[in-house]
PAVEX-565832 format. One record per residue: residue number from 1; z negated, y negated, x negated of N, C-alpha, C in turn. Coordinates in Angstrom, 2 decimals. Each point is the difference from the previous one (the first is absolute). Layout:
N
@nr: NUM | n_Z: Z | n_Y: Y | n_X: X | ca_Z: Z | ca_Y: Y | ca_X: X | c_Z: Z | c_Y: Y | c_X: X
...
This chain:
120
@nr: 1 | n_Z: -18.37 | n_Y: 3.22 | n_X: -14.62 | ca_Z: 0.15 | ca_Y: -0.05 | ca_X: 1.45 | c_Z: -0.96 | c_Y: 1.01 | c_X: 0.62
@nr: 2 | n_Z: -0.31 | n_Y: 0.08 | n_X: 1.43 | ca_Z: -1.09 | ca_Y: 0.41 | ca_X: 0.63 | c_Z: 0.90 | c_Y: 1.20 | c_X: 0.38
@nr: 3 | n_Z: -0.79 | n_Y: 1.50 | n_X: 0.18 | ca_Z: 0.80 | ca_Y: 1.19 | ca_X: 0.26 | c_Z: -0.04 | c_Y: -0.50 | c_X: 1.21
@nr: 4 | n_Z: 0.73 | n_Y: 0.93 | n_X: 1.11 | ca_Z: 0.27 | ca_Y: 0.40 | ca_X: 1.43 | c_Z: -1.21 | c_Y: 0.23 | c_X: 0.64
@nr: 5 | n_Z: -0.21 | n_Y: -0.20 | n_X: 1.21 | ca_Z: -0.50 | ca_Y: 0.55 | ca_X: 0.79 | c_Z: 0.33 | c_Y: 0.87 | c_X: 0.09
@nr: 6 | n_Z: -0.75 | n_Y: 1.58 | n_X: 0.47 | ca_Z: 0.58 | ca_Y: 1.06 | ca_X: 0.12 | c_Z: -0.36 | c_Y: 0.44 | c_X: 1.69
@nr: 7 | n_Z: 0.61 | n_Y: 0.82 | n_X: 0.36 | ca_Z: -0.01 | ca_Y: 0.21 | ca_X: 1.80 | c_Z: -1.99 | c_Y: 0.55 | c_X: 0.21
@nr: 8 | n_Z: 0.01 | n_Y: 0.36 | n_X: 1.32 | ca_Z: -0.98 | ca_Y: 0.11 | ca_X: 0.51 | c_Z: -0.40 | c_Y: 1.46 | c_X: 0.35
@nr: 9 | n_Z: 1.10 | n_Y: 0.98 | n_X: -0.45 | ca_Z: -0.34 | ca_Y: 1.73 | ca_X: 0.18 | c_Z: -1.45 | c_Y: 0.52 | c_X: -0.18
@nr: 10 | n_Z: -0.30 | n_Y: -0.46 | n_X: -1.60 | ca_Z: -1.28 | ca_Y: 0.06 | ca_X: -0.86 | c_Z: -0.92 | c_Y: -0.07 | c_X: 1.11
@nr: 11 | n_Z: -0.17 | n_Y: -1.80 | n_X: 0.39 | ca_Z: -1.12 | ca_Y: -0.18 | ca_X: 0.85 | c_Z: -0.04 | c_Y: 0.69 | c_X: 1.42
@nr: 12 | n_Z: 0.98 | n_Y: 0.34 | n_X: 0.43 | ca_Z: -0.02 | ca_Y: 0.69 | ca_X: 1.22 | c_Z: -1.10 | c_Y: 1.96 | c_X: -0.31
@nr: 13 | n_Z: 0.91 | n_Y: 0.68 | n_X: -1.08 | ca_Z: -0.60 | ca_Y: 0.76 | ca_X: -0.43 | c_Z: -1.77 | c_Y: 0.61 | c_X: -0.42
@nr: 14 | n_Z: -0.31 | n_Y: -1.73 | n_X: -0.25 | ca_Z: -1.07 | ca_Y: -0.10 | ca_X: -0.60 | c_Z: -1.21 | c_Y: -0.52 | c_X: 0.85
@nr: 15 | n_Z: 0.48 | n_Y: -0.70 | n_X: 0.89 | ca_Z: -1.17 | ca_Y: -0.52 | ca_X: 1.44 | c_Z: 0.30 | c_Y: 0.52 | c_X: 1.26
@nr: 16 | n_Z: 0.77 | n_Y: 0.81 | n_X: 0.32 | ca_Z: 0.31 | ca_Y: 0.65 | ca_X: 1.12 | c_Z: 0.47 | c_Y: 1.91 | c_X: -0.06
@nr: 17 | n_Z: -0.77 | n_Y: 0.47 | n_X: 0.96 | ca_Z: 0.27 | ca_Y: 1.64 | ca_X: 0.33 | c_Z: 1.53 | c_Y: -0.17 | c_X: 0.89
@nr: 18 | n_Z: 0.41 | n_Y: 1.47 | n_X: -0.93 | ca_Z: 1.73 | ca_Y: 0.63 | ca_X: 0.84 | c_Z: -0.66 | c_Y: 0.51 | c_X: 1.33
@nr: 19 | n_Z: -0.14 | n_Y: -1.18 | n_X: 1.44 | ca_Z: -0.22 | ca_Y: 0.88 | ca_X: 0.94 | c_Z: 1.23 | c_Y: -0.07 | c_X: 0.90
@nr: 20 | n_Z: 0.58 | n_Y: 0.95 | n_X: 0.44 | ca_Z: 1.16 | ca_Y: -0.41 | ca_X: 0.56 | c_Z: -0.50 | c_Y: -0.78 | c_X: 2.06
@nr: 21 | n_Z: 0.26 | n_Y: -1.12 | n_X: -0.19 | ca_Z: -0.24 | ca_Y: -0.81 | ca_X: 1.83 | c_Z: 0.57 | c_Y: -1.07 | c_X: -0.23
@nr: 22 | n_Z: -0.20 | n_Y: -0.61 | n_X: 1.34 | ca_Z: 0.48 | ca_Y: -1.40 | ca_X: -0.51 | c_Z: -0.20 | c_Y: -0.99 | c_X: -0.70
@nr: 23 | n_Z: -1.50 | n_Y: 0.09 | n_X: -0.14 | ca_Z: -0.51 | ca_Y: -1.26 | ca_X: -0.98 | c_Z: 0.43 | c_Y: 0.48 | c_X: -1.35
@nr: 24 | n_Z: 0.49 | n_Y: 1.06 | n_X: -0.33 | ca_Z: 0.15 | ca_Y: 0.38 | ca_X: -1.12 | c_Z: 1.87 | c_Y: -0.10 | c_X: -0.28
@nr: 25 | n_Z: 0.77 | n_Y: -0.55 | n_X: 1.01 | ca_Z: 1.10 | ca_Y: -0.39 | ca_X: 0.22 | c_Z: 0.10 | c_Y: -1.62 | c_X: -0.15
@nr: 26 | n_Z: -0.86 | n_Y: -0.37 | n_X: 0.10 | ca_Z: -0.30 | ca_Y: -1.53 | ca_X: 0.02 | c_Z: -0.28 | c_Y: -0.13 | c_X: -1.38
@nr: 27 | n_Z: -0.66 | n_Y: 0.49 | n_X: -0.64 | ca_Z: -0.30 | ca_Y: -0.50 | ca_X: -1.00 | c_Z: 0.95 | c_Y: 0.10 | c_X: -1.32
@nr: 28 | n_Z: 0.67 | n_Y: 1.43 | n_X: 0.36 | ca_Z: 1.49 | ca_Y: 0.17 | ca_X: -0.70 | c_Z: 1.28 | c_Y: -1.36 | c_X: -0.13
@nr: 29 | n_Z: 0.20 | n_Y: -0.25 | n_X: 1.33 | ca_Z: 0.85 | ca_Y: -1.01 | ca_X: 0.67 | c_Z: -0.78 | c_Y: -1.18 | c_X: -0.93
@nr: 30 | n_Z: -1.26 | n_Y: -0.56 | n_X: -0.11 | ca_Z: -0.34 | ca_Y: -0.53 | ca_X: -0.46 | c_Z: 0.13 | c_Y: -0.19 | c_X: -1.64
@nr: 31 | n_Z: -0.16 | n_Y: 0.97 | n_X: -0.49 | ca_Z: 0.14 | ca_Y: 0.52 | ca_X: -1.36 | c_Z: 1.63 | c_Y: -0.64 | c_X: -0.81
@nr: 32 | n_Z: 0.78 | n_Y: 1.08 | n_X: 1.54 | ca_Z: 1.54 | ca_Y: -0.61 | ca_X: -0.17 | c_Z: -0.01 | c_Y: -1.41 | c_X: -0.41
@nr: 33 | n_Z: -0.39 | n_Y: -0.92 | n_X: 1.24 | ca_Z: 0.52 | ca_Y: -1.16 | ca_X: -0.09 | c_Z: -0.63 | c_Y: -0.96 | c_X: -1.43
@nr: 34 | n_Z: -1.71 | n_Y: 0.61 | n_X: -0.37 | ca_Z: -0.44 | ca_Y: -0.85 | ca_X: -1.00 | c_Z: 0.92 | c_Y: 0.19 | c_X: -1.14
@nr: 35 | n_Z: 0.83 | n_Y: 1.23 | n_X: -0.37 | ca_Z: 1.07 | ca_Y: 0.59 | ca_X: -0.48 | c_Z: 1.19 | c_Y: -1.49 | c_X: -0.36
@nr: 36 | n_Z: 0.57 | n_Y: -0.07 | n_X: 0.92 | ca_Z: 0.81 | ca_Y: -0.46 | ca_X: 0.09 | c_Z: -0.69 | c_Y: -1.73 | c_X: -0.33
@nr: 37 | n_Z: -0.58 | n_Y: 0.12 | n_X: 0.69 | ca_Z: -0.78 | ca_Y: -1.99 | ca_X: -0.33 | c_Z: 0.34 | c_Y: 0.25 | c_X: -1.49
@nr: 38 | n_Z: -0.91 | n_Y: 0.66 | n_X: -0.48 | ca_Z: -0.38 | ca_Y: 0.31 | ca_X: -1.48 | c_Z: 1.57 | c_Y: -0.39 | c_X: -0.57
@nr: 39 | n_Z: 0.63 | n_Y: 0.78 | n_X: 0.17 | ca_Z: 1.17 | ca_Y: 0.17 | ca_X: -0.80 | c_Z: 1.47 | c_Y: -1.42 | c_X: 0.09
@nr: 40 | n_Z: -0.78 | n_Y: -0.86 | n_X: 1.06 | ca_Z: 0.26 | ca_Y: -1.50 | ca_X: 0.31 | c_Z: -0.56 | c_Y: -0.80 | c_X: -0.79
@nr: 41 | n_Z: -1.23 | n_Y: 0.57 | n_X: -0.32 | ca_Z: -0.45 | ca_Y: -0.99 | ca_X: -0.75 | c_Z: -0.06 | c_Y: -0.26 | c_X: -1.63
@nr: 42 | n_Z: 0.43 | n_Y: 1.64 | n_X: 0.01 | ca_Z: 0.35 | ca_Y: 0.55 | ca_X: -1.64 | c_Z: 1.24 | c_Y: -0.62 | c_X: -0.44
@nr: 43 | n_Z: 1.24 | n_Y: -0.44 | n_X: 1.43 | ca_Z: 0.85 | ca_Y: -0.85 | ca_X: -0.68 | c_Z: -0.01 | c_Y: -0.98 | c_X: -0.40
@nr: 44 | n_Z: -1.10 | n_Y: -0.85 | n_X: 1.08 | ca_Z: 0.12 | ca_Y: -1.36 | ca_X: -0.16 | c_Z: -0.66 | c_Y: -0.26 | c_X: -1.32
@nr: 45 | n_Z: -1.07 | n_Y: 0.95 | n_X: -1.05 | ca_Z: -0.90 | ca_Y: 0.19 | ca_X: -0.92 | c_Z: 1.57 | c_Y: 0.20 | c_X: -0.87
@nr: 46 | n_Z: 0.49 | n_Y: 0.66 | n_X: 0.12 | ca_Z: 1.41 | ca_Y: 0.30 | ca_X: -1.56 | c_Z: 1.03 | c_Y: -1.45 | c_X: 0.29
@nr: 47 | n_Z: 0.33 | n_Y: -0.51 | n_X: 1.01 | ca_Z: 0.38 | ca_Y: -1.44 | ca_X: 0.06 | c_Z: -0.39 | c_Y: -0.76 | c_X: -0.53
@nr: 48 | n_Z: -1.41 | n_Y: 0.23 | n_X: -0.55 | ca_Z: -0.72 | ca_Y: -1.20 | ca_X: -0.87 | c_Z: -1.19 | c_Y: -0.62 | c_X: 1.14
@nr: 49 | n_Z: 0.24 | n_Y: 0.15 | n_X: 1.00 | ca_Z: -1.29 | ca_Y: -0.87 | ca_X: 0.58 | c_Z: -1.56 | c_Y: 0.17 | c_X: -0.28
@nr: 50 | n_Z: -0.55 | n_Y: -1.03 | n_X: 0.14 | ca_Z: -1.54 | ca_Y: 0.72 | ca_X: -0.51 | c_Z: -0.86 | c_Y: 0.76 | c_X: 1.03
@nr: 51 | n_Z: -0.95 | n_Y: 0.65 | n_X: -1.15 | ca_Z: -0.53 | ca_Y: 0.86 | ca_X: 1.27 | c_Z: -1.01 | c_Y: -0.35 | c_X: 0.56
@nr: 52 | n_Z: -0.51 | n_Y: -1.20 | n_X: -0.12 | ca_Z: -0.85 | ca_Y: -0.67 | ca_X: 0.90 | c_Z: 0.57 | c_Y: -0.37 | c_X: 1.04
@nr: 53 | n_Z: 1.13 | n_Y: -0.33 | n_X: -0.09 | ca_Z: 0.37 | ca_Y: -0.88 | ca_X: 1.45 | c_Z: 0.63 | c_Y: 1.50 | c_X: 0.71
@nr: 54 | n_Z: 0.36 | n_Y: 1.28 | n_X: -0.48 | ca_Z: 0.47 | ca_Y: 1.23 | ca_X: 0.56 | c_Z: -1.52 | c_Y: 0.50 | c_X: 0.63
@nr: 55 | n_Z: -1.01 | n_Y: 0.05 | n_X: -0.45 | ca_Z: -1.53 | ca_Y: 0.20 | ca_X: 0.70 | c_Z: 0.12 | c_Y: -0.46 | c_X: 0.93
@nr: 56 | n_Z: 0.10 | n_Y: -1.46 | n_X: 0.06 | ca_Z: -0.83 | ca_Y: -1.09 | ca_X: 0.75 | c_Z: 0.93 | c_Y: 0.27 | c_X: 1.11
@nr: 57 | n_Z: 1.30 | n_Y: 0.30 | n_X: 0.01 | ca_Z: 0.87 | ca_Y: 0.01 | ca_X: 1.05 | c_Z: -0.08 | c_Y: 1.18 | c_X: 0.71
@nr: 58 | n_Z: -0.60 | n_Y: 1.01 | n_X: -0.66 | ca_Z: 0.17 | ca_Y: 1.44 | ca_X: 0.59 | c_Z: -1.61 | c_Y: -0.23 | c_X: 1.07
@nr: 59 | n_Z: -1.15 | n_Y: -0.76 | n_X: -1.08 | ca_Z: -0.91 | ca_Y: 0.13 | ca_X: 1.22 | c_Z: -0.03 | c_Y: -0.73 | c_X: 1.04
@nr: 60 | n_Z: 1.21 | n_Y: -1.45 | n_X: -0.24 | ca_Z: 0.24 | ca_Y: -0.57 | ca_X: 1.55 | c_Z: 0.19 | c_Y: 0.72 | c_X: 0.60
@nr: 61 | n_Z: 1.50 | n_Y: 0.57 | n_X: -0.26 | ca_Z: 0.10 | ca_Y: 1.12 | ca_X: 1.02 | c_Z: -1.22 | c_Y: 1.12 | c_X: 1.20
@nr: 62 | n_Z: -0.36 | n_Y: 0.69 | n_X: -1.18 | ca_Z: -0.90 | ca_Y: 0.64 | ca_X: 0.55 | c_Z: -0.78 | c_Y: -0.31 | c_X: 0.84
@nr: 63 | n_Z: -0.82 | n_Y: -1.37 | n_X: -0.55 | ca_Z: -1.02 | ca_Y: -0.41 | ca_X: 1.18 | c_Z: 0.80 | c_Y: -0.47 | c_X: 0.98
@nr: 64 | n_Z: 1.38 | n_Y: -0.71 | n_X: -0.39 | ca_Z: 0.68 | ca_Y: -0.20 | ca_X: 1.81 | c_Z: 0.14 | c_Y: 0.98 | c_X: 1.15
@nr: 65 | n_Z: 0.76 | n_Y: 0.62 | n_X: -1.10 | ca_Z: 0.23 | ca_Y: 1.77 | ca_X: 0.97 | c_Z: -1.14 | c_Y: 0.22 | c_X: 0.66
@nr: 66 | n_Z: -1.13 | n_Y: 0.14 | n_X: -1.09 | ca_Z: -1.12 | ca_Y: 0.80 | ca_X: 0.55 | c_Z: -0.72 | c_Y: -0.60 | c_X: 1.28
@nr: 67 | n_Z: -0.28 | n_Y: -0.89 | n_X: 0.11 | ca_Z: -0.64 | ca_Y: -1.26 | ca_X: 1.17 | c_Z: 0.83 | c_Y: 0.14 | c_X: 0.88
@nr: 68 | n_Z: 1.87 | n_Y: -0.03 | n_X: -0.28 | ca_Z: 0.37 | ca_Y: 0.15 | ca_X: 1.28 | c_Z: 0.17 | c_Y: 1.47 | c_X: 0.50
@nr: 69 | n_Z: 0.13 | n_Y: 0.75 | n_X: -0.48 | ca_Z: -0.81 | ca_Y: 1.63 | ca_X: 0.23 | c_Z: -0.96 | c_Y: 0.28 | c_X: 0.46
@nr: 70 | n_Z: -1.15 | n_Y: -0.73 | n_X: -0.30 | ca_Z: -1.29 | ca_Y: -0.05 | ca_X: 0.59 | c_Z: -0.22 | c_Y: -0.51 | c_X: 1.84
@nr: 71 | n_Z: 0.66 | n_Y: -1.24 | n_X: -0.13 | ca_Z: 0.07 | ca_Y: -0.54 | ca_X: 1.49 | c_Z: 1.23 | c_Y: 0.76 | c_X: 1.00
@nr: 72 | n_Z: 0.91 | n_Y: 0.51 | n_X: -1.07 | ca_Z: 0.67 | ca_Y: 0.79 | ca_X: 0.80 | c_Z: -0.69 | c_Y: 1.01 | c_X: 0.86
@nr: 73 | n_Z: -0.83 | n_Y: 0.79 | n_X: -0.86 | ca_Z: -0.48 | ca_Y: 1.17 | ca_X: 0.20 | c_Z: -1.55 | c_Y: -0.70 | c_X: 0.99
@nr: 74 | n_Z: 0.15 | n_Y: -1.02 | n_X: 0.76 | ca_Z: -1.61 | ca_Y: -0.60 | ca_X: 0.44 | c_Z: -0.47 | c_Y: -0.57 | c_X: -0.56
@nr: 75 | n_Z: -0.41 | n_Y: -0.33 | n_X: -1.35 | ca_Z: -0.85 | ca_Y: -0.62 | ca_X: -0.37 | c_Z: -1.42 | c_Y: 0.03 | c_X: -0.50
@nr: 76 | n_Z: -0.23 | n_Y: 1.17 | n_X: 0.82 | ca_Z: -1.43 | ca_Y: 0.47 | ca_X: -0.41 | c_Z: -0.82 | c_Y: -0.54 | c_X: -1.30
@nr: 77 | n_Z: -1.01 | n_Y: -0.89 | n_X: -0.41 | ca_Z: -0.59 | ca_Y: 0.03 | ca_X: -0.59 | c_Z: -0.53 | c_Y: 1.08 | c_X: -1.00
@nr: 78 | n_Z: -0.14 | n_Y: 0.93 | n_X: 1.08 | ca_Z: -1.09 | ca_Y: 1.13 | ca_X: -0.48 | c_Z: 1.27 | c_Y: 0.93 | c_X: -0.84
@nr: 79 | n_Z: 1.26 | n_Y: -0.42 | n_X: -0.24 | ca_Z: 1.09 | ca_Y: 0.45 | ca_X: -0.72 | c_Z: 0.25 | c_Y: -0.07 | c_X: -1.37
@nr: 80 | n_Z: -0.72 | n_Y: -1.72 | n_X: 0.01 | ca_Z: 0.23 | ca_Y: -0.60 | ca_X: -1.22 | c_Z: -0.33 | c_Y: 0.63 | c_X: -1.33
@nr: 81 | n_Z: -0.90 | n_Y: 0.65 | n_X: 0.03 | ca_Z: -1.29 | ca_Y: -0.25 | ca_X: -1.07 | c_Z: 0.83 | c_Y: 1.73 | c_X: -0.82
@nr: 82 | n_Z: 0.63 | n_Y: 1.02 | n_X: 0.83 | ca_Z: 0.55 | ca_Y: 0.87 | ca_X: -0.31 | c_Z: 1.44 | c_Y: -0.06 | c_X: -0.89
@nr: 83 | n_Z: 0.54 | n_Y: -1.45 | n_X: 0.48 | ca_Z: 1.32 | ca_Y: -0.46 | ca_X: -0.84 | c_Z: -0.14 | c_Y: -0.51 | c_X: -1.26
@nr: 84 | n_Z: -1.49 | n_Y: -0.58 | n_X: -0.19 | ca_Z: -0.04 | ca_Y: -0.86 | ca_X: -1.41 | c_Z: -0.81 | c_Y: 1.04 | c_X: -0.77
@nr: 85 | n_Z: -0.36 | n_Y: 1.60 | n_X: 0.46 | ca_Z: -0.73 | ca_Y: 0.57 | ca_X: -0.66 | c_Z: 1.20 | c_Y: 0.77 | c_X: -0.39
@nr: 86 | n_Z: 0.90 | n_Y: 0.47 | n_X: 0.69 | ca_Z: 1.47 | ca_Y: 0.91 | ca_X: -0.67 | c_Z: 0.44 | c_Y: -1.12 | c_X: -0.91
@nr: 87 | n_Z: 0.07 | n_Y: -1.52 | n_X: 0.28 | ca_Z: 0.76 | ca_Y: -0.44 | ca_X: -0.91 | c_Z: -1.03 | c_Y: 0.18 | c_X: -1.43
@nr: 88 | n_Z: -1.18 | n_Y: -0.53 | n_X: 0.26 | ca_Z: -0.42 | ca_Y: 0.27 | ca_X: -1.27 | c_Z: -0.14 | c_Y: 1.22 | c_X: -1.01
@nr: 89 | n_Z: -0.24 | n_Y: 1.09 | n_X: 1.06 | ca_Z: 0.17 | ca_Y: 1.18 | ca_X: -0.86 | c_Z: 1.37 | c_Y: 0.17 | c_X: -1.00
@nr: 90 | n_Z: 1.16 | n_Y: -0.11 | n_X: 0.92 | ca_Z: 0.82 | ca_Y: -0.12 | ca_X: -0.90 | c_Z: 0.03 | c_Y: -1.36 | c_X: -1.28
@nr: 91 | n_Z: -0.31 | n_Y: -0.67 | n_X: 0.22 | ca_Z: 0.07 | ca_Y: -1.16 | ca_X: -0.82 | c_Z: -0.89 | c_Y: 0.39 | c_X: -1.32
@nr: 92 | n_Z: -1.16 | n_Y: 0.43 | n_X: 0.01 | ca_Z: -1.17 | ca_Y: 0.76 | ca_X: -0.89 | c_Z: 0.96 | c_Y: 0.94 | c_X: -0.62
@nr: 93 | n_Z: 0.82 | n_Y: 1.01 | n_X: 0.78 | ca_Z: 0.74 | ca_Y: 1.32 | ca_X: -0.69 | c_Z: 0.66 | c_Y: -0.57 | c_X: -1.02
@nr: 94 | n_Z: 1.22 | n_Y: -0.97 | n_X: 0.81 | ca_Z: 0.81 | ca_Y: -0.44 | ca_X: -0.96 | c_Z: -0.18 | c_Y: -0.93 | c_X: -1.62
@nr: 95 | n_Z: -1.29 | n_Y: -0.55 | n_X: 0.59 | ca_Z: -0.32 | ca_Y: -0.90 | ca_X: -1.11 | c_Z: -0.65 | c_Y: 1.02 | c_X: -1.48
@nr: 96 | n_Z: -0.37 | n_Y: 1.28 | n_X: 0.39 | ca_Z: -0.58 | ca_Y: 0.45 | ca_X: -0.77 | c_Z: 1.56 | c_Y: 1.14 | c_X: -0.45
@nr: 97 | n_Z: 0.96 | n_Y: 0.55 | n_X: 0.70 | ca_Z: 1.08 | ca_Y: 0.37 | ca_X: -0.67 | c_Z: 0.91 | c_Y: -0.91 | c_X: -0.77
@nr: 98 | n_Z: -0.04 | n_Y: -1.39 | n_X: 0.60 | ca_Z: 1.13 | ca_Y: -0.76 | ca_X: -1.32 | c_Z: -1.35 | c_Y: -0.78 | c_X: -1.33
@nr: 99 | n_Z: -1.03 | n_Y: 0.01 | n_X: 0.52 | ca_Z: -0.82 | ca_Y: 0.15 | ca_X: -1.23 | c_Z: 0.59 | c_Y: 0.16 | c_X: -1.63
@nr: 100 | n_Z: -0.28 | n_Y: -1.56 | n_X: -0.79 | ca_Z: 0.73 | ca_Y: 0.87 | ca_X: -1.49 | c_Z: -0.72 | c_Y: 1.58 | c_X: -0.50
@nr: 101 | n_Z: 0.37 | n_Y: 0.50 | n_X: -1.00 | ca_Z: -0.94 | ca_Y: 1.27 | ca_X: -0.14 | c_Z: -0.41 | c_Y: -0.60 | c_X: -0.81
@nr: 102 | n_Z: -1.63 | n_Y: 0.80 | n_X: -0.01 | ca_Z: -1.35 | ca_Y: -0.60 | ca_X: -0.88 | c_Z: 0.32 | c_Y: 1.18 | c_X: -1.51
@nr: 103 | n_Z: -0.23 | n_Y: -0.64 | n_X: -1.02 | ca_Z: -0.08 | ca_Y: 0.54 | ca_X: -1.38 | c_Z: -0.99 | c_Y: 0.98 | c_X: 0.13
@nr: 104 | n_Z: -0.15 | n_Y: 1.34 | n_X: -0.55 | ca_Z: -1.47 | ca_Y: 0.46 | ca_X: -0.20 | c_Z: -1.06 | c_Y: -0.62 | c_X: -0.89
@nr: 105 | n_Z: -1.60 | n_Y: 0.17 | n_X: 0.54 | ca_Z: -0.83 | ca_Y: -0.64 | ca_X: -1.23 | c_Z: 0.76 | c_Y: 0.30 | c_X: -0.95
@nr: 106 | n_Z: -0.63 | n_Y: -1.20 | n_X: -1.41 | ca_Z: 0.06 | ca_Y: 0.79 | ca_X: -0.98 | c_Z: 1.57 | c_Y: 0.02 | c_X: 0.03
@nr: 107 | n_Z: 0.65 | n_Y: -0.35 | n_X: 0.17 | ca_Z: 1.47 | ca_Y: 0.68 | ca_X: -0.48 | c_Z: 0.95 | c_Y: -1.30 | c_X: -0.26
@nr: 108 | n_Z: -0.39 | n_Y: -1.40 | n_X: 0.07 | ca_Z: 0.95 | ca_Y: -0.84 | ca_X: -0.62 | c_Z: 0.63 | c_Y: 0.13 | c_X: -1.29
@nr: 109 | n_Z: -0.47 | n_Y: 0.54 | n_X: -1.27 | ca_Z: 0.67 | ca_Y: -0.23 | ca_X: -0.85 | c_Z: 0.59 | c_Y: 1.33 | c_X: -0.13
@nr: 110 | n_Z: -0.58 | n_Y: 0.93 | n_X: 0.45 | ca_Z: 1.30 | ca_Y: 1.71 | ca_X: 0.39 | c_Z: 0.78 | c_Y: -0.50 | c_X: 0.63
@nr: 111 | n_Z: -0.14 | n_Y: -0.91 | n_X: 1.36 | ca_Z: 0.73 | ca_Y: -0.21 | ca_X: 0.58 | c_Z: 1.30 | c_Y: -0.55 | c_X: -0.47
@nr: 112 | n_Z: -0.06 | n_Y: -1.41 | n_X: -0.93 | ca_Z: 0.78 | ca_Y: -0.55 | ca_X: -0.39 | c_Z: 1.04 | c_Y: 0.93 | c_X: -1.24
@nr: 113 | n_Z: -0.95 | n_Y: 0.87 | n_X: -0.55 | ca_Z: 0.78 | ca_Y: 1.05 | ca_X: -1.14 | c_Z: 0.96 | c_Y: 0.65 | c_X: 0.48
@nr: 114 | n_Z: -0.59 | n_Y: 0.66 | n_X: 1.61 | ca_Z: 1.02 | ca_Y: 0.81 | ca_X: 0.51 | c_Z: 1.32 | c_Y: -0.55 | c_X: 0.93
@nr: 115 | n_Z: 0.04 | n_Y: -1.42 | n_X: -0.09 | ca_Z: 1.14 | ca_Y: -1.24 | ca_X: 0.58 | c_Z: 0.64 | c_Y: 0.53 | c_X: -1.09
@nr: 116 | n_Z: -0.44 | n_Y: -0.68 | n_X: -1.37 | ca_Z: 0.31 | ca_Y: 0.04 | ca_X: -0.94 | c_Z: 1.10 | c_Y: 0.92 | c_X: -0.31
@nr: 117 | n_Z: -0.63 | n_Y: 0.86 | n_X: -0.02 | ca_Z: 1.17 | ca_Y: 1.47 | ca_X: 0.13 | c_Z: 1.16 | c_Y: 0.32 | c_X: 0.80
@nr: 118 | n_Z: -0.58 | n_Y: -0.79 | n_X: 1.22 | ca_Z: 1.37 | ca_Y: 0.65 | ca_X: 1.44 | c_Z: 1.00 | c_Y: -0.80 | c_X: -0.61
@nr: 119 | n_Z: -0.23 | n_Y: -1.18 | n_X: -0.38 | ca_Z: 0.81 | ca_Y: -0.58 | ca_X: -0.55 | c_Z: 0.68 | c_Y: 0.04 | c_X: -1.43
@nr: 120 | n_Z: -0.26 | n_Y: 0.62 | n_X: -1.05 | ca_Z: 0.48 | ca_Y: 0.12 | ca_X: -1.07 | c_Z: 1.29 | c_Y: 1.13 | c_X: 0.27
């Protein structure tokens, strides 16, 4: 079975400065709620559902929200191009933290010796 998603603390820590204002209240609040999505979706993942259709549903979401967020907030064009660059940044982060881990050169058959062992 596929581990958990794990919350979003890490990435907050890791692409954003402790400045204390509001945008830095927003993004907390934000943090919260990806929090909580997350941990919606970690059930529906131990229920058995697959996690393609748990993706595919989380990025409906998102792009709904987000578009109607967008026109909420005006519309601005000149808005856009800043939403699909946060989304991607995070999307790049994440893809490279649930990443399997890479073997060192050179180390498949150490590698396999030292399985070998955890397990004996």
């Amino acid at each position: 079975m596929l581990g958990f998603l794990v919350d979003n603390s890490d990435y907050q820590d890791a692409v954003m400065e402790p400045l204390p204002n509001p945008e830095e209240d927003l993004k907390t609040l934000s943090i919260q709620l990806a929090n909580q999505i997350i941990n919606v979706a970690n059930s529906h993942l131990e229920e058995g559902m697959r996690v393609d259709a748990i993706a595919a549903g989380l990025r409906h979401a998102a792009a709904n929200f987000s578009a109607f967020a967008h026109h909420t907030e005006g519309g601005d064009e000149d808005k856009l191009t800043p939403i699909v660059e946060d989304f991607l940044q995070m999307f790049e982060y994440y893809l490279e933290r649930h990443a399997p881990k890479q073997s060192q050169p050179g180390g498949g058959l150490s590698d396999l010796i030292e399985q070998a062992k955890r397990e004996v």
